[in-house]
ZATIBA-24112 format. One record per residue: x, y, z of N, C-alpha, C in turn. Coordinates in steps of 0.001 Angstrom, whole numbers, padded with zeros to 6 digits, always signed. Layout:
BEGIN
XYZXYZXYZ...
***
This chain:
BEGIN
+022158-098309+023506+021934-099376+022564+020993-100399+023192+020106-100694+022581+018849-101963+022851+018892-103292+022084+019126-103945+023294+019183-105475+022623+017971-106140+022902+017669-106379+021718+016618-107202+021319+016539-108583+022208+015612-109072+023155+015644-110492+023712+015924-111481+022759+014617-111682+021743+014752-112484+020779+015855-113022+020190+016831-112007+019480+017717-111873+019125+018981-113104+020144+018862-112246+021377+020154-112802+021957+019573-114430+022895+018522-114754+022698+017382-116205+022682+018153-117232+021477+017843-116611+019902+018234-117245+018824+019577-117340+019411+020554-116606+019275+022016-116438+019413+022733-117482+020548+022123-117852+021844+022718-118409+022476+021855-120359+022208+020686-120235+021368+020204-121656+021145+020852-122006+019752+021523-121050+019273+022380-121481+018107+023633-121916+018967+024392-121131+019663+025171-121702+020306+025275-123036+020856+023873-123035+021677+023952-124668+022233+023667-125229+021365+023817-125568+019817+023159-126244+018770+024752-126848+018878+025682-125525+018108+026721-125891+017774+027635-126840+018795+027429-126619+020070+028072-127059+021333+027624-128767+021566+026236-128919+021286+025564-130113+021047+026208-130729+019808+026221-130379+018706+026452-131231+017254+027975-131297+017704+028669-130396+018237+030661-130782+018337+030708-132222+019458+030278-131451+020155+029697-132896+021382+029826-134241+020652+028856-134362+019873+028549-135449+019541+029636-135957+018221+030021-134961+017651+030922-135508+016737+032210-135973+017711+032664-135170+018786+034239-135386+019200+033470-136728+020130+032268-136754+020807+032471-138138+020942+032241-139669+020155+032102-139948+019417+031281-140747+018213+033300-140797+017506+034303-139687+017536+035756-139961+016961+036227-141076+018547+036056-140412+019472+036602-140829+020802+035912-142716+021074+034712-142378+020745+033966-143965+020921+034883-144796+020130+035130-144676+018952+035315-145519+018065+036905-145640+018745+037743-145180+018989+039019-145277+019401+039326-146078+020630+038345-146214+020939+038388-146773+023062+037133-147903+022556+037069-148390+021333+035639-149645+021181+036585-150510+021728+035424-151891+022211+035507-152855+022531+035624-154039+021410+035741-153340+020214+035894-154612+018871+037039-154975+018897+037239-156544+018957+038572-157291+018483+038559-156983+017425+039878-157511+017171+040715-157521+015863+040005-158727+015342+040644-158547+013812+039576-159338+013175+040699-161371+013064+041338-161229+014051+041658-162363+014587+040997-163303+015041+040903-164569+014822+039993-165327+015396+040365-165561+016951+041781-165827+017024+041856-165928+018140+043541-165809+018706+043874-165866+019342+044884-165459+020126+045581-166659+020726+047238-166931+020699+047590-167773+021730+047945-167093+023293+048288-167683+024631+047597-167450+025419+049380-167426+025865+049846-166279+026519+051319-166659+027064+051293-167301+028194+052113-168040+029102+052203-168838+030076+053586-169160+030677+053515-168625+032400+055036-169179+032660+055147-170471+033220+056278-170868+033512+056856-172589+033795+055376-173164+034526+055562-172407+035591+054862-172877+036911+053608-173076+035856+053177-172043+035675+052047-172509+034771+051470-173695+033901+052535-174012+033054+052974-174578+031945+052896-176223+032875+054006-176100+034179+053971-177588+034985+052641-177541+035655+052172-176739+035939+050455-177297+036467+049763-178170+035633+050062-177377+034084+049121-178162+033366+049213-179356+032656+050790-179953+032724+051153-180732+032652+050728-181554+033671+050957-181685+034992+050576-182220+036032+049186-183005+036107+048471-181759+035547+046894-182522+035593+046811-182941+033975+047431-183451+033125+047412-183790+032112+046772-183342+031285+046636-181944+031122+045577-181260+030393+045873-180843+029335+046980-181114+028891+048030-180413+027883+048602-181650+027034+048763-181226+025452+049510-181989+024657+050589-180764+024292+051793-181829+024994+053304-180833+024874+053894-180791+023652+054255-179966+023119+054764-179572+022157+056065-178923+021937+057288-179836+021556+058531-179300+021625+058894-178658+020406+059557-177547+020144+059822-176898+019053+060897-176218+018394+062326-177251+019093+063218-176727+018929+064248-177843+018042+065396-177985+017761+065876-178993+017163+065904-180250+017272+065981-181323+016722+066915-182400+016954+067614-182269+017919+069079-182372+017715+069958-181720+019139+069408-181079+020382+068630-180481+019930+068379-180167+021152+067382-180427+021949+066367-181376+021801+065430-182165+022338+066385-183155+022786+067334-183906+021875+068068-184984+022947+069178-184570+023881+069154-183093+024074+070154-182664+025368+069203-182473+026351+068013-182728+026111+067319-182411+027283+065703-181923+027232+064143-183353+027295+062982-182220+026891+062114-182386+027773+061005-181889+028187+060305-182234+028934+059096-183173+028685+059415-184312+029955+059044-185981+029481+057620-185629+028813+057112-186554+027882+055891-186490+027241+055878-185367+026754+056799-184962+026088+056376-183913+024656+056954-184508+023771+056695-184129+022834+056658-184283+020828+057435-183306+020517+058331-183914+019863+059399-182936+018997+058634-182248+017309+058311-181272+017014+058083-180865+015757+058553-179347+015818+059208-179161+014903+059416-177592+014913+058342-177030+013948+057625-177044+014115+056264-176016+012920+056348-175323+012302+057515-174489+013143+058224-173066+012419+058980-172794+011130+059260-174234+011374+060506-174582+010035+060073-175372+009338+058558-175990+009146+058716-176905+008428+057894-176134+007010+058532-176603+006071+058497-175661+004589+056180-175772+004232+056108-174757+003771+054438-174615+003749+054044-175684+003081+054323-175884+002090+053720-177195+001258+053411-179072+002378+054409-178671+002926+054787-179926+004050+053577-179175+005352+053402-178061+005816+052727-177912+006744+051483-178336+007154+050310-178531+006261+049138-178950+006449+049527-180868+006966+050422-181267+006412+050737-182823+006689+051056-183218+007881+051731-182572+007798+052865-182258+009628+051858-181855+011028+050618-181037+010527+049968-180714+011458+049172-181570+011825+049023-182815+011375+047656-183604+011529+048392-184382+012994+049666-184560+012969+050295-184722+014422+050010-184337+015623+049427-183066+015401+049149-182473+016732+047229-182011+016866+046964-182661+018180+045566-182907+017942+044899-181390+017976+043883-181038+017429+043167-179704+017430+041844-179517+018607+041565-180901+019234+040859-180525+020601+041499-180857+021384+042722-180548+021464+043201-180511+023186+044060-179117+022991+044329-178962+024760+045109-177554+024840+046158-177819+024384+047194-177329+023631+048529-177591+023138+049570-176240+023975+050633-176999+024931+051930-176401+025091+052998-176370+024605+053116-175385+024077+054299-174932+023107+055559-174584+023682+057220-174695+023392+057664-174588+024387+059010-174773+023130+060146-173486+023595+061258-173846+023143+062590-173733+023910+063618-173504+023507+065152-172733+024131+064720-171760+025102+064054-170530+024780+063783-169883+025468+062670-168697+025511+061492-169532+024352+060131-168840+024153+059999-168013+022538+061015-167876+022116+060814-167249+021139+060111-167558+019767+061022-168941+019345+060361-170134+018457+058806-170665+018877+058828-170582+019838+057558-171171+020204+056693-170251+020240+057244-169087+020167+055870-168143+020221+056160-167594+018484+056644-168073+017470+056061-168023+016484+055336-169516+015797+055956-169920+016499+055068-171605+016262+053896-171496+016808+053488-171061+018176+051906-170901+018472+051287-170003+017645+052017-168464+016917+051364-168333+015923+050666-169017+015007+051328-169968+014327+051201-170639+013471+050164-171778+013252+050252-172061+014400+049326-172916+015298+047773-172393+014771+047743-170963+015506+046626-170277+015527+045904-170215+014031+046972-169838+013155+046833-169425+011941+046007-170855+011146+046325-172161+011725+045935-173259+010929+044869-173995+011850+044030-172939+012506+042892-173294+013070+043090-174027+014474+044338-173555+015543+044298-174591+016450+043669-173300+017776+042691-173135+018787+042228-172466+019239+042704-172382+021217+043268-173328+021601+043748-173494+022807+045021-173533+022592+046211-172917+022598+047686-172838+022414+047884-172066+023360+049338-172233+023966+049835-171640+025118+051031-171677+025124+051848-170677+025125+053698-170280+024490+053969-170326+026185+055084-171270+026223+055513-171145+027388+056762-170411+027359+056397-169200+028166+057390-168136+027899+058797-168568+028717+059857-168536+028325+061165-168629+029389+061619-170427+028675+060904-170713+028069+061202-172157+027503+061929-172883+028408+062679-174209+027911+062815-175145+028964+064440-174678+029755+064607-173612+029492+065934-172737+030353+065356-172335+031517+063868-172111+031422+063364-171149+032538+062728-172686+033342+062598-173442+032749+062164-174887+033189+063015-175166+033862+064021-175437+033784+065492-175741+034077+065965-175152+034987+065301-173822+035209+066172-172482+036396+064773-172969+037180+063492-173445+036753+062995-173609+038425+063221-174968+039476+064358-175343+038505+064361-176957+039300+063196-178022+038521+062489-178197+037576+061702-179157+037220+062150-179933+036271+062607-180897+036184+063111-182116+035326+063499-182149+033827+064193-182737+033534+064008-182797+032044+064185-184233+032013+064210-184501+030653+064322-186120+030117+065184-186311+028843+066265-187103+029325+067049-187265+028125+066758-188653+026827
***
């Protein structure tokens, strides 16, 4: 039996055709899966622990933000923060309530024990505030490193 060159020329540049066009399709699925595009979020709050949280207090870089009850700001908050719970306050009331808390400075958010506050820095985010920072471990974890509170 005689094989034609030609023949087995076409046959293997069809091959690398097909090997080339899969190529490029399985990578072009793979690119798009591993892109570098954010979400269509504007922006993100930023998590943060105590130590963290008291640095930036320290150098006064921060407007504190308490976010837990009544009661429980007067058992104990950390000096120079503002009591507002954001979380709870009903939508119609929210745009009012927010004019309290300034939108060019960094804002520390901070509750019982991070949870509230990290849907309050949501919230934050959501109504255009762009520097927010959930202090994770709230003022329990404040409390377990030895740093003050204020009654």
């Amino acid at each position: 039996m005689k094989i034609n060159v030609n023949t087995v020329n076409k046959f293997y540049s069809m091959e690398r055709f097909k090997i080339i066009i899969l190529s490029i399709v399985i990578l072009a699925i793979f690119s798009g899966c591993v892109s570098d595009t954010k979400p269509t979020v504007k922006n993100q709050y930023t998590d943060v622990g105590v130590q963290q949280g008291k640095g930036m207090i320290d150098r006064q870089e921060v407007f504190i933000l308490d976010v837990r009850t009544n009661e429980e700001y007067a058992a104990g908050h950390i000096k120079g923060s503002i009591l507002l719970a954001v979380q709870d306050i009903p939508k119609q009331e929210l745009n009012e309530k927010l004019k309290e808390i300034p939108k060019d400075r960094k804002i520390l958010v901070y509750c019982r024990s991070g949870q509230r506050s990290a849907k309050a820095s949501r919230i934050l985010i959501e109504n255009g505030y762009s520097q927010v920072y959930n202090m994770q471990g709230g003022i329990m974890e404040w409390m377990n490193a030895g740093y003050e509170v204020e009654k």
